[in-house]
TORFIMI-602814 format. One line per field, with one value per residue: residue in one letter; x, y, z of N, C-alpha, C in turn. Coordinates in steps of 0.02 Angstrom, whole numbers, padded with zeros to 5 digits, always signed. Example, Ala and Ser with C-alpha at 12.3 -4.5 7.8 and 13.67 -1.06 7.14 Angstrom:
# TORFIMI-602814
res: A	S
n.u: +00660	+00642
n.v: -00284	-00112
n.w: +00390	+00354
ca.u: +00615	+00684
ca.v: -00225	-00053
ca.w: +00390	+00357
c.u: +00660	+00645
c.v: -00165	+00002
c.w: +00390	+00394
***
This chain:
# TORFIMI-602814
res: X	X	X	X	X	X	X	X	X	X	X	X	X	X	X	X	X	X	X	X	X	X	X	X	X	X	X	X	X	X	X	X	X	X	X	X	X	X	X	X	X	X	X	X	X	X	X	X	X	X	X	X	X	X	X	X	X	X	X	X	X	X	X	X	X	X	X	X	X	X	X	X	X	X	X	X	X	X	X	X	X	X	X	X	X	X	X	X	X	X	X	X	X	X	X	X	X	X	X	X	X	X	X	X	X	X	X	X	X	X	X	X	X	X	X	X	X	X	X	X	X	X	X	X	X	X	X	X	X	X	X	X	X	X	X	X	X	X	X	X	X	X	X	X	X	X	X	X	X	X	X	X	X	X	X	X	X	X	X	X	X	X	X	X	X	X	X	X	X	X	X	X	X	X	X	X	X	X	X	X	X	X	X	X	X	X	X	X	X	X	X	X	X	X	X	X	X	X	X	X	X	X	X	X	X	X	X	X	X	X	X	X	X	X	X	X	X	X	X	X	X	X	X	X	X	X	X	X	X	X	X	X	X	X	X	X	X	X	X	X	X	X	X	X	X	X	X	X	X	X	X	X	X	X	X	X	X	X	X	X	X	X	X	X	X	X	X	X	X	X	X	X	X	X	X	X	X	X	X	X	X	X	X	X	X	X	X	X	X	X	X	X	X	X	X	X	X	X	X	X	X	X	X	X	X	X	X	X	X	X	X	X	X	X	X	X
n.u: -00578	-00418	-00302	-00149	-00099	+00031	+00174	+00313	+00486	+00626	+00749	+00901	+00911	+00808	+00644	+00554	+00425	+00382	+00387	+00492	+00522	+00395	+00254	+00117	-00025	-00121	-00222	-00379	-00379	-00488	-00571	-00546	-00422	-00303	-00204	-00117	+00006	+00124	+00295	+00435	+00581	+00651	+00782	+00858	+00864	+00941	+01057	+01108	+01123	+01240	+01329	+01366	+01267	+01115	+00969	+00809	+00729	+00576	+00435	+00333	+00227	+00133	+00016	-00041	-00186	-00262	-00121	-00032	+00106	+00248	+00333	+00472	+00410	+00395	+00387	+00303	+00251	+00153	+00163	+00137	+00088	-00059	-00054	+00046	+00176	+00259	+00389	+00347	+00413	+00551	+00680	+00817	+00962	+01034	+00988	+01027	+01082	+00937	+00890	+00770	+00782	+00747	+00710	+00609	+00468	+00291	+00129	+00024	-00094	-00226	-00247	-00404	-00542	-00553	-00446	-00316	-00370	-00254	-00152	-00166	-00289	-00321	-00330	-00249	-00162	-00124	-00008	-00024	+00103	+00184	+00350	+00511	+00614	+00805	+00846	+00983	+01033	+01061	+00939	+00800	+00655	+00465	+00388	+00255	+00231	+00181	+00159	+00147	+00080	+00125	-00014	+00035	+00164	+00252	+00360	+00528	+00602	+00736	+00819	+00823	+00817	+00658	+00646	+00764	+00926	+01044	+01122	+01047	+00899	+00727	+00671	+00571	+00436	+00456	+00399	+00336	+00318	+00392	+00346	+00382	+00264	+00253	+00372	+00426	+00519	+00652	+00548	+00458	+00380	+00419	+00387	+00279	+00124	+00039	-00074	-00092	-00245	-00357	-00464	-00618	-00644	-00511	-00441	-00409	-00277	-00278	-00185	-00084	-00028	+00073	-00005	-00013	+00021	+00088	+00012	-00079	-00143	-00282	-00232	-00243	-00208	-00177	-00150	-00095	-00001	+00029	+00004	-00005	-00202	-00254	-00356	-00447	-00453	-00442	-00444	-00308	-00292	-00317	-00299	-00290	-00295	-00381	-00530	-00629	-00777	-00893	-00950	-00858	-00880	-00861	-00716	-00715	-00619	-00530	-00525	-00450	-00583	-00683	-00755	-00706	-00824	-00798	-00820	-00790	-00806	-00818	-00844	-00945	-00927	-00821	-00706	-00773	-00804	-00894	-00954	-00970	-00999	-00940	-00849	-00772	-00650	-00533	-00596	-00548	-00494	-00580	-00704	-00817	-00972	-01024	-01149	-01137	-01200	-01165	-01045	-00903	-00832	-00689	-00651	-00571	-00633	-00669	-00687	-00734	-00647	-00534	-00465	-00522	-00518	-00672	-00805	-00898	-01064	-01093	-01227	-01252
n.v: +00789	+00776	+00639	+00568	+00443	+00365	+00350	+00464	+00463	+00539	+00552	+00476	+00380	+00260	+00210	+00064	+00042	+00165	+00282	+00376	+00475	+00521	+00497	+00439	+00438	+00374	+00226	+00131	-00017	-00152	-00205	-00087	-00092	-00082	+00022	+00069	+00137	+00225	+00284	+00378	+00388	+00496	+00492	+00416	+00484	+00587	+00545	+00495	+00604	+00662	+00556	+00562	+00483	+00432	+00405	+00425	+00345	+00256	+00162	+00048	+00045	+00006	+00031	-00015	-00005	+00030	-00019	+00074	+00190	+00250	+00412	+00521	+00704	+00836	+01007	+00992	+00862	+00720	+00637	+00511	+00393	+00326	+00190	+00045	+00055	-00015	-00030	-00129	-00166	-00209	-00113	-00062	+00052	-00003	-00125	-00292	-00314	-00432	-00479	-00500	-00391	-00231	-00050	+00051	+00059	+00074	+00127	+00044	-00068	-00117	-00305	-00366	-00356	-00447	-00490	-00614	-00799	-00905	-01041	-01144	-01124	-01028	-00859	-00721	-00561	-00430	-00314	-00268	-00203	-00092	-00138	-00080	-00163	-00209	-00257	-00388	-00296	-00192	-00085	-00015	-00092	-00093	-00168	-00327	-00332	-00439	-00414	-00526	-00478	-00518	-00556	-00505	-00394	-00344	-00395	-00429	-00412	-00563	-00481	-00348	-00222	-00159	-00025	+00022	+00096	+00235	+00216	+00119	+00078	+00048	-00111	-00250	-00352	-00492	-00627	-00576	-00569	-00541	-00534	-00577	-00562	-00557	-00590	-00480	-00421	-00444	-00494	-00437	-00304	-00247	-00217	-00143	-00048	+00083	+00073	-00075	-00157	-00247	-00360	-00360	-00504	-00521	-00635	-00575	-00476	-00336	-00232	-00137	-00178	-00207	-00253	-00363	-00291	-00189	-00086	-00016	-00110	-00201	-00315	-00471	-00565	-00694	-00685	-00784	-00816	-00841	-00865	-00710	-00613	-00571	-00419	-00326	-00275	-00140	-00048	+00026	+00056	+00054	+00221	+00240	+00171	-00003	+00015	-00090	-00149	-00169	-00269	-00373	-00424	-00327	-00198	-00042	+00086	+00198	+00263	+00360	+00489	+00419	+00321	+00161	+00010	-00167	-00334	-00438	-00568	-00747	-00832	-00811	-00700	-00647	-00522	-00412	-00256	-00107	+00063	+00163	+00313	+00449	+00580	+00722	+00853	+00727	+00605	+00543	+00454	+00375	+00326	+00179	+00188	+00118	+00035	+00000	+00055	+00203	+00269	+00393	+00532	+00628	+00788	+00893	+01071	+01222	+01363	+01496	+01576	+01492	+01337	+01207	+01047	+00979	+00871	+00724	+00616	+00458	+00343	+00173
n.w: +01068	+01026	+00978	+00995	+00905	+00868	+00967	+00970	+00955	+00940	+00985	+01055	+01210	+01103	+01094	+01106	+00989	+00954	+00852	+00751	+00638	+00493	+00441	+00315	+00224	+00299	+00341	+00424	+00465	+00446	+00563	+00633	+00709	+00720	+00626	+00460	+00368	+00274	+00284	+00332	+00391	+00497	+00592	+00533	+00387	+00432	+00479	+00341	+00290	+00345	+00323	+00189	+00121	+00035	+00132	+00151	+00143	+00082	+00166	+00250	+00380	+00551	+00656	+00816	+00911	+01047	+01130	+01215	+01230	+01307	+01290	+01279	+01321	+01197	+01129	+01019	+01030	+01103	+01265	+01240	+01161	+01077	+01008	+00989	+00892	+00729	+00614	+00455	+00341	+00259	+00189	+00088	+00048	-00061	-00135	-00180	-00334	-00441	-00333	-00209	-00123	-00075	-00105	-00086	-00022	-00045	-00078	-00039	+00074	+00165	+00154	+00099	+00212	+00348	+00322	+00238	+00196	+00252	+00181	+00265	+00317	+00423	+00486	+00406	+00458	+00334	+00228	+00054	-00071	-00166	-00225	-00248	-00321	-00369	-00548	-00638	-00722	-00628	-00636	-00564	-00522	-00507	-00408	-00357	-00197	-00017	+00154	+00278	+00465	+00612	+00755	+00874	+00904	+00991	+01033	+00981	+00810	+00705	+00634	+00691	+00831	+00880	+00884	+00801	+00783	+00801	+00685	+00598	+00527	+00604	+00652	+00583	+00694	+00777	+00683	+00574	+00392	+00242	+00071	-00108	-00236	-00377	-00524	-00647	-00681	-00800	-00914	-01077	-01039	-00904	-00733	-00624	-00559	-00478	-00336	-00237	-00204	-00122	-00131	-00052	+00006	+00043	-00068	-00173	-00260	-00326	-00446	-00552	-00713	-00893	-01021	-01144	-01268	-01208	-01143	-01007	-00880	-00789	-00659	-00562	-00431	-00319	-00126	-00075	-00170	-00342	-00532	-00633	-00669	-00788	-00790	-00837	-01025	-01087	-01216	-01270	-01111	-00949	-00841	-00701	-00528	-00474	-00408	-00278	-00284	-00145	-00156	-00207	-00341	-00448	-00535	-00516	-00641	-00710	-00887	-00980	-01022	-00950	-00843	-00792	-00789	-00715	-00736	-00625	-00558	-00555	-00706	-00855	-00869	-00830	-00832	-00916	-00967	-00958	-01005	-00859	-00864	-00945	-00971	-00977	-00898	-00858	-00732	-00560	-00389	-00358	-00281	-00175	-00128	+00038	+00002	-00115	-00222	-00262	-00345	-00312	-00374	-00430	-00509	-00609	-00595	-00684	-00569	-00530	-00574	-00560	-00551	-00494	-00367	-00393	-00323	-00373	-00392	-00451	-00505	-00480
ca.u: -00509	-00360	-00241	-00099	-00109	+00087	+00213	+00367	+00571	+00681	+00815	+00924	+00880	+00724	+00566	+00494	+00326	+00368	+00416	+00564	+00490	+00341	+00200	+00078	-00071	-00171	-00279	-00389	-00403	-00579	-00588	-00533	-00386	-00243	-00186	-00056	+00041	+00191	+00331	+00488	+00638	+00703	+00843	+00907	+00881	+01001	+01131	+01129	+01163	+01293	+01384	+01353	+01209	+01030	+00949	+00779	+00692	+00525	+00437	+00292	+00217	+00068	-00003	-00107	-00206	-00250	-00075	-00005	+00174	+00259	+00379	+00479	+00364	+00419	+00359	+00285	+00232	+00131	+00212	+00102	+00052	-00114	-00036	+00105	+00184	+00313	+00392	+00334	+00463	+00636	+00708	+00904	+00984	+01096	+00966	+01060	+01042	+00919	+00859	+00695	+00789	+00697	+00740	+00572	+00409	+00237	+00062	-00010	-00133	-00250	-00268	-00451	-00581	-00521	-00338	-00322	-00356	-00196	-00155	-00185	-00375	-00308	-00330	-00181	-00175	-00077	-00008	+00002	+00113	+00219	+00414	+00557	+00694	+00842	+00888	+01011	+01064	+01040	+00898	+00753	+00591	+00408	+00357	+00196	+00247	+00152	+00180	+00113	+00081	+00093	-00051	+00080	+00210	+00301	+00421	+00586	+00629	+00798	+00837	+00854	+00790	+00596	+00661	+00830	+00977	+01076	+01133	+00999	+00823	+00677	+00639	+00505	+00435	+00431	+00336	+00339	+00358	+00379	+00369	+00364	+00212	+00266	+00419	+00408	+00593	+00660	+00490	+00431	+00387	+00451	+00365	+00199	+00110	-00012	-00091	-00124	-00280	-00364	-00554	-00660	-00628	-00443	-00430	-00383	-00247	-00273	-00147	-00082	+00042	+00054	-00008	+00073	+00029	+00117	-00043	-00077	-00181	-00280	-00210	-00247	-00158	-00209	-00090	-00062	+00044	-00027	-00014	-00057	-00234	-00286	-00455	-00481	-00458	-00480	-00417	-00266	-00269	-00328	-00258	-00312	-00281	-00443	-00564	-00668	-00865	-00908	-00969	-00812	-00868	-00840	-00687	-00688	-00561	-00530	-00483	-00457	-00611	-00728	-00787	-00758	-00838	-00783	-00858	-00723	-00822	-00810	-00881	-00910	-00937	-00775	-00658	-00825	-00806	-00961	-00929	-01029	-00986	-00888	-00871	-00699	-00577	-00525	-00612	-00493	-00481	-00638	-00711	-00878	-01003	-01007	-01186	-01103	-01270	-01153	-00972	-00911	-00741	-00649	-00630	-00549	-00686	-00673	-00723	-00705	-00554	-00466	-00446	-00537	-00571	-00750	-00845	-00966	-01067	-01137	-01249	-01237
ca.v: +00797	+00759	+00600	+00560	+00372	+00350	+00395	+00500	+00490	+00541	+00550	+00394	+00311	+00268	+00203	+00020	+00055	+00225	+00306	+00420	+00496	+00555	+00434	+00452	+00398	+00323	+00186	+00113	-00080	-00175	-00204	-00019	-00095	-00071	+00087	+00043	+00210	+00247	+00292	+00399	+00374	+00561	+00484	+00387	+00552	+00646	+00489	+00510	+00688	+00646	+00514	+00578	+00460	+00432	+00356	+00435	+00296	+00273	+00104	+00021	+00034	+00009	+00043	-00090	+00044	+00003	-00035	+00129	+00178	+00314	+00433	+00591	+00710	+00865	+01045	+00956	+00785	+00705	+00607	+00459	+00358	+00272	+00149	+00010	+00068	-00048	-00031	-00196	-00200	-00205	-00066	-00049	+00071	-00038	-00187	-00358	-00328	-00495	-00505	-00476	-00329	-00171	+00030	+00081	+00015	+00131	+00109	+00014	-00063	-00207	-00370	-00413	-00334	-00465	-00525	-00673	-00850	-00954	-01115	-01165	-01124	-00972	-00780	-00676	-00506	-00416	-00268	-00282	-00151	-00096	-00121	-00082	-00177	-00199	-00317	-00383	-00250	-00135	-00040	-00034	-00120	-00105	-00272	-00327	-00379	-00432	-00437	-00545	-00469	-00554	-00501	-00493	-00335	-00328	-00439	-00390	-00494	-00581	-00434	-00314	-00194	-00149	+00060	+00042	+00136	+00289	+00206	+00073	+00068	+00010	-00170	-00269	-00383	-00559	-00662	-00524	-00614	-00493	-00593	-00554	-00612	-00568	-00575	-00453	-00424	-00503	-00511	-00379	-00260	-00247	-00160	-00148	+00032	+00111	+00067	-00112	-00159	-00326	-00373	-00350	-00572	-00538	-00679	-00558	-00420	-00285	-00195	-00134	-00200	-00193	-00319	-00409	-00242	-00150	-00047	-00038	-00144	-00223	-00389	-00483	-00610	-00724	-00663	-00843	-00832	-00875	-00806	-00646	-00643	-00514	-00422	-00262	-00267	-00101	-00021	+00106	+00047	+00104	+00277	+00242	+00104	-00014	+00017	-00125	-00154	-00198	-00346	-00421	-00444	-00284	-00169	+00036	+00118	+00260	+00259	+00424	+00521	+00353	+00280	+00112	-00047	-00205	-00410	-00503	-00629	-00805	-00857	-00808	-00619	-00603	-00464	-00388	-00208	-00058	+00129	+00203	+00374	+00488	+00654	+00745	+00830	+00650	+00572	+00508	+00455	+00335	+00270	+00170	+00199	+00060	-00028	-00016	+00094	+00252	+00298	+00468	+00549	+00694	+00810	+00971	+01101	+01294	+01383	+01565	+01590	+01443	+01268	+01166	+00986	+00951	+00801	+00690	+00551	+00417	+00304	+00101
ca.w: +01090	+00976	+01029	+00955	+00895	+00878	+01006	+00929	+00989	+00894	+01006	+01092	+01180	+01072	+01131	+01071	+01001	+00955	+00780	+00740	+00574	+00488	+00406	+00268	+00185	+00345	+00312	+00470	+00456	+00437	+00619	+00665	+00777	+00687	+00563	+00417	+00349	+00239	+00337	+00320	+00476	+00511	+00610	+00444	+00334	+00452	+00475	+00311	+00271	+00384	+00305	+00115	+00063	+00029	+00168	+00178	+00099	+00090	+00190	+00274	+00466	+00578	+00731	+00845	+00935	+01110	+01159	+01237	+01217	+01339	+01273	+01321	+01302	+01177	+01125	+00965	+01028	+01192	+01296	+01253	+01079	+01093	+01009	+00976	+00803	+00717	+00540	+00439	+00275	+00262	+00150	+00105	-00006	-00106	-00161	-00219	-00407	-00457	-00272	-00180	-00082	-00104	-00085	-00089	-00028	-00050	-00138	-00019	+00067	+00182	+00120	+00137	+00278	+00387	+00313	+00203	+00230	+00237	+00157	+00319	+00343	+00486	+00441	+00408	+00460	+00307	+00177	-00008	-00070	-00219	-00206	-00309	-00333	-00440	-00609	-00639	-00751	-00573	-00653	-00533	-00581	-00451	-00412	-00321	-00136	+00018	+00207	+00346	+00502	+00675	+00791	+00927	+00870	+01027	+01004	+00947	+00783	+00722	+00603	+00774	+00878	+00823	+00890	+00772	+00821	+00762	+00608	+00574	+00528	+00654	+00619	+00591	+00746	+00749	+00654	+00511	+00347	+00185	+00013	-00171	-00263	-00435	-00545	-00714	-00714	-00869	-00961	-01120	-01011	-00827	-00689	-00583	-00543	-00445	-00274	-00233	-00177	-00100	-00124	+00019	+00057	+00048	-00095	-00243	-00253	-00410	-00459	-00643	-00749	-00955	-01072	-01219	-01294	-01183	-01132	-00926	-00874	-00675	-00662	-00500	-00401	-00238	-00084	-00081	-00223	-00423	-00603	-00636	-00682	-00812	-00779	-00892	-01069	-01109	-01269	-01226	-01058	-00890	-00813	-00623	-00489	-00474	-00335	-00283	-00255	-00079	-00156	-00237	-00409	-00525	-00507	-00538	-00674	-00769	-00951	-01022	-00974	-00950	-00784	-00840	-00721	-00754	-00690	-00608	-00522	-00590	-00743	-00939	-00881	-00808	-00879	-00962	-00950	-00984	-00983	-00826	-00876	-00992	-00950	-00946	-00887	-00812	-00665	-00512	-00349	-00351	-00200	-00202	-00081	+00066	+00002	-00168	-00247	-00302	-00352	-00302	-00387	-00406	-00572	-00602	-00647	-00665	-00517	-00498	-00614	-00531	-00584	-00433	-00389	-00349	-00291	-00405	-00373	-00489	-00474	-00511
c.u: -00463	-00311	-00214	-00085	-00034	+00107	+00263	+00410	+00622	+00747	+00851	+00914	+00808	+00707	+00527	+00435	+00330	+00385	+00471	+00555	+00408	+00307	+00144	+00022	-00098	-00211	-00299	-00387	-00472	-00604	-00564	-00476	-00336	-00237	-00118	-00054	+00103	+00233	+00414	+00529	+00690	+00782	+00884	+00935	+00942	+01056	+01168	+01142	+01223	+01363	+01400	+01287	+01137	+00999	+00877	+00737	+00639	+00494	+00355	+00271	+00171	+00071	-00052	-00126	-00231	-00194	-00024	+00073	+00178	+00323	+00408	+00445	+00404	+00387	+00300	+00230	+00199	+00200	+00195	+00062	-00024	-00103	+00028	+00129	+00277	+00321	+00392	+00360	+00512	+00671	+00780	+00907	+01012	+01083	+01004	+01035	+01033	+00878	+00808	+00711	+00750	+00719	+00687	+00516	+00340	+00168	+00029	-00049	-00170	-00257	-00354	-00494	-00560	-00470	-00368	-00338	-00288	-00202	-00183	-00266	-00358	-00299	-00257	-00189	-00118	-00081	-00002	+00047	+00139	+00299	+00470	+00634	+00743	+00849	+00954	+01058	+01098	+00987	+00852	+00700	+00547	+00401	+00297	+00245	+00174	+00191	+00139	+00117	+00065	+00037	-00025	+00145	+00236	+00367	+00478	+00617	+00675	+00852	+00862	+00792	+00719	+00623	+00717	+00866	+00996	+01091	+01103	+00937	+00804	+00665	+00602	+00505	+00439	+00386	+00313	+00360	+00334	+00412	+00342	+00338	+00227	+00341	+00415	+00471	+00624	+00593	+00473	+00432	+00374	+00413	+00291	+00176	+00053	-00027	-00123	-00170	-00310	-00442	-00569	-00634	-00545	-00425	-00361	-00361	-00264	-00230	-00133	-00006	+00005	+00064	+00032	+00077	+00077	+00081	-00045	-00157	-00225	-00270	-00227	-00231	-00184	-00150	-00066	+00008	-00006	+00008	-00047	-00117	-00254	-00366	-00495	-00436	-00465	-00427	-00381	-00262	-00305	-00271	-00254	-00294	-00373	-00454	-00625	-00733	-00846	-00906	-00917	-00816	-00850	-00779	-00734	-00626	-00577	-00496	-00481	-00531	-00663	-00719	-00794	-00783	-00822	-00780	-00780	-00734	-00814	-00858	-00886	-00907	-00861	-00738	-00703	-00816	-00864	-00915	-00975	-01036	-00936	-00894	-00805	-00709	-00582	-00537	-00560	-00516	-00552	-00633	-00802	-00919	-01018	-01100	-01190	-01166	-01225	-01066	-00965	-00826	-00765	-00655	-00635	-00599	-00665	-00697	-00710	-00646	-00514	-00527	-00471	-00558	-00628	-00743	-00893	-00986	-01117	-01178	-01250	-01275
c.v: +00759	+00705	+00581	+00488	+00345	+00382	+00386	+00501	+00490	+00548	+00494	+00417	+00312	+00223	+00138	+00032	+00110	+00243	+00366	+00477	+00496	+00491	+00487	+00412	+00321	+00281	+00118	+00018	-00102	-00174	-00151	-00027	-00070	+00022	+00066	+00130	+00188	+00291	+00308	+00432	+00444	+00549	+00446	+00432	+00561	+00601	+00499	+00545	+00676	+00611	+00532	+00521	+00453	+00370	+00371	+00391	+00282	+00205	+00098	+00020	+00015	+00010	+00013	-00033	-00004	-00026	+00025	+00118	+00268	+00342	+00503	+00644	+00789	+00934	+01020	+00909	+00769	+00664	+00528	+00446	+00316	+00191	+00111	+00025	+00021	-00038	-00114	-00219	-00181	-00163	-00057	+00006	+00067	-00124	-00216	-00334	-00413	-00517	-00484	-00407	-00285	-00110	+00068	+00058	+00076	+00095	+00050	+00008	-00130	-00249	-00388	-00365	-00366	-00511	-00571	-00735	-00903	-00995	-01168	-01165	-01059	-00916	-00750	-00622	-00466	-00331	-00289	-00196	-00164	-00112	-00135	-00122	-00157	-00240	-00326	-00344	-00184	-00092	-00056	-00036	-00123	-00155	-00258	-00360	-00361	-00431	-00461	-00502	-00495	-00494	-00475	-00460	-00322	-00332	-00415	-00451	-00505	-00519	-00368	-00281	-00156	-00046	+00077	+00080	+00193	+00285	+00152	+00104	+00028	-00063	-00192	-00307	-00449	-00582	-00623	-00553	-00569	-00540	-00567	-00591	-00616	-00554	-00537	-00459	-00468	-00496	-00429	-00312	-00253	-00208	-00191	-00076	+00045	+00055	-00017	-00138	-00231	-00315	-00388	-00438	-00566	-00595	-00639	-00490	-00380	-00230	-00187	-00142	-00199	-00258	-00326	-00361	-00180	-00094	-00071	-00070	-00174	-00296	-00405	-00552	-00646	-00697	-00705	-00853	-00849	-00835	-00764	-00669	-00576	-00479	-00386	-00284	-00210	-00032	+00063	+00091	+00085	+00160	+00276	+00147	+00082	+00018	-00040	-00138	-00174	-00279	-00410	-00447	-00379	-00229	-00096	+00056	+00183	+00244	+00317	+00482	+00486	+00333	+00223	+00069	-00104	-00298	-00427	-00557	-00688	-00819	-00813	-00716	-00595	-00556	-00411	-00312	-00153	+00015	+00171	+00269	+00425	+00554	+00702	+00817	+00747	+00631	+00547	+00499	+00430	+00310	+00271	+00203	+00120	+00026	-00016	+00024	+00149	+00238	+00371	+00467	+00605	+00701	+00895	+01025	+01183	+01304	+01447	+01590	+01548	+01379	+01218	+01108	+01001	+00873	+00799	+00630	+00533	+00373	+00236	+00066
c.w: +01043	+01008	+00984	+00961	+00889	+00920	+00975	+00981	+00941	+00912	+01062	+01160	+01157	+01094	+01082	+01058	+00981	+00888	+00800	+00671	+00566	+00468	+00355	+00263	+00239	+00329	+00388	+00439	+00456	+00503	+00664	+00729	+00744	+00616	+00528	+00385	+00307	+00281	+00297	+00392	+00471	+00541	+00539	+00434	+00368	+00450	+00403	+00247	+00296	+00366	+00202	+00066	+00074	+00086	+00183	+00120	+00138	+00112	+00235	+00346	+00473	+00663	+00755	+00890	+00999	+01170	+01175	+01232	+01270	+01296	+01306	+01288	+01260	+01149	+01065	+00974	+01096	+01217	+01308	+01188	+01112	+01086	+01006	+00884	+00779	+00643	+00513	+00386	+00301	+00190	+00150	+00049	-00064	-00114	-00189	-00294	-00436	-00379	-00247	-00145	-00117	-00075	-00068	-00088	-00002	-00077	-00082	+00012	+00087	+00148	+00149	+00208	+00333	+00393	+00263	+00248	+00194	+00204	+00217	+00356	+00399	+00439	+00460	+00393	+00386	+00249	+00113	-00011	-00156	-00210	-00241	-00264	-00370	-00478	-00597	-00664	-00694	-00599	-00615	-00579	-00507	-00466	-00363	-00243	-00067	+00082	+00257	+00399	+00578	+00698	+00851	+00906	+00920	+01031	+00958	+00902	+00761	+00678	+00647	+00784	+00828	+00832	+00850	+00820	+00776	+00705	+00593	+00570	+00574	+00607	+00634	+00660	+00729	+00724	+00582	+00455	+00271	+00125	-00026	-00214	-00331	-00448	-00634	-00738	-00768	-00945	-01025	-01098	-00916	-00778	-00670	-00565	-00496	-00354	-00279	-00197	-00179	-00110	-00062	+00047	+00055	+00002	-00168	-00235	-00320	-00398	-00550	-00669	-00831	-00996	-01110	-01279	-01294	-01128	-01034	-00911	-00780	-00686	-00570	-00497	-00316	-00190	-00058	-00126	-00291	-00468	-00591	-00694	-00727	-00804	-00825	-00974	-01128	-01148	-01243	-01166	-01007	-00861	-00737	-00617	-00471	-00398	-00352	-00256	-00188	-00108	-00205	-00320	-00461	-00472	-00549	-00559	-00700	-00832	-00990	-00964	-00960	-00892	-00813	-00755	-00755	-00715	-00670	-00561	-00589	-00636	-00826	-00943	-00864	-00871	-00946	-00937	-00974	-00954	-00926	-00817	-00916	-01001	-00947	-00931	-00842	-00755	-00653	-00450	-00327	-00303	-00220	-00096	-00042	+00037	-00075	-00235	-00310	-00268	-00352	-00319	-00386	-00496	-00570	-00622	-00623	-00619	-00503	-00515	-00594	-00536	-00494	-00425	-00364	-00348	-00331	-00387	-00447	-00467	-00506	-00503
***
């Protein structure tokens, strides 16, 4: 039977706990309670069609499953979310140029199987994501950002109402604390790309940014805060966002049409990279297998007069 894990209102009065817009790119948490999504607020969009500007900006949610939400019920929609769904960044249209504000937050993605550990020795439930700001020039630039997540999302926090209103965005809940781990802006070359991802202990974020070459590169970062930490090395650059072993020490890239792998546990191997396959058109969309044995991607191959992905697996 099919249940519908958010409850949907899109019309006032709206519904704590409920969404107003669509979501994307599901991703269950380690302990299968929670679901984090990408999230776009239909009531915005139309506000503003309405008023003449861009408001359907693109942003961060989740849903704590087990915490039911009622709604009115619609030809479309039940009349009942499984769970509690709250948006967890803060998105504007008209970022401070030089400031952490952001227009656009996507690419993301858990911290960790079961969160980080604090400075504090306590786990923190959280997202890494990507999120553009502006320079001071106003030119937007992706940056790496994270967000805490309380485990208590009821709570309505000092920013307002977690259901928004007609002309606001839903806000986050209390205890919600969204912070930017890196600053590129200013530097050679500016920016951050692709999907960021956390190692299975939640210690180390990878994401890609471009060396002193210019070339793209997986750099990783504690969600503590730190220097970026370079990991790959690899001539021309990686084309793909890492994916990481179960077991925390080597990531998965692509470089052209090369499967590379590459150590990033501690010690003289790190940033050692090997080719575990070279085969084109271009492997993508790597995922390892959970007791870390074989890698299985995607690559375009003829099929019947049409251009189709398949499924491959390797083995490691």
């Amino acid at each position: 039977k099919i249940r519908f894990a958010d409850g949907r209102n899109a019309i006032a009065p709206y519904t704590p706990g409920a969404l107003r817009g669509g979501t994307h790119r599901h991703e269950y948490s380690g302990d299968g309670k929670w679901v984090g999504f990408t999230y776009n607020d239909e009531v915005m969009r139309a506000h503003g069609l309405k008023i003449g500007k861009h408001l359907d900006l693109r942003t961060i949610g989740v849903t704590k499953l087990g915490t039911a939400v009622e709604v009115p019920k619609t030809e479309q929609f039940a009349s009942r979310g499984e769970g509690f769904s709250v948006l967890v960044v803060v998105v504007t249209p008209d970022p401070k140029p030089g400031s952490d504000e952001i227009s656009h937050a996507a690419s993301d993605s858990w911290v960790g199987t079961n969160g980080y550990r604090r400075a504090d020795g306590g786990k923190q439930l959280a997202r890494a994501f990507i999120g553009t700001v502006r320079d001071a020039a106003n030119e937007p630039v992706d940056e790496l950002f994270i967000v805490d997540i309380p485990e208590e999302i009821t709570k309505r926090g000092p920013l307002g109402p977690l259901e928004g209103s007609e002309t606001t965005f839903p806000m986050p809940p209390d205890g919600t604390v969204q912070r930017r781990l890196i600053r590129t802006v200013g530097t050679k070359f500016p920016g951050c790309k692709g999907n960021a991802r956390s190692s299975p202990d939640g210690e180390r974020i990878a994401f890609r940014m471009r060396d002193e070459r210019g070339e793209w590169q997986i750099f990783l970062m504690s969600p503590r805060g730190s220097e970026p930490q370079q990991a790959t090395f690899i001539e021309g650059g990686v084309t793909t966002d890492a994916r990481w072993h179960p077991s925390g020490k080597f990531l998965a890239s692509v470089a052209g049409t090369k499967i590379i792998v590459t150590e990033v546990a501690a010690g003289e191997g790190f940033g050692k990279s090997r080719v575990l396959i070279d085969r084109g058109p271009a492997p993508y969309a790597l995922v390892w297998s959970h007791d870390g044995k074989t890698l299985a991607y995607n690559r375009i191959v003829p099929t019947g007069g049409r251009e189709v992905s398949q499924i491959f697996v390797c083995d490691f």
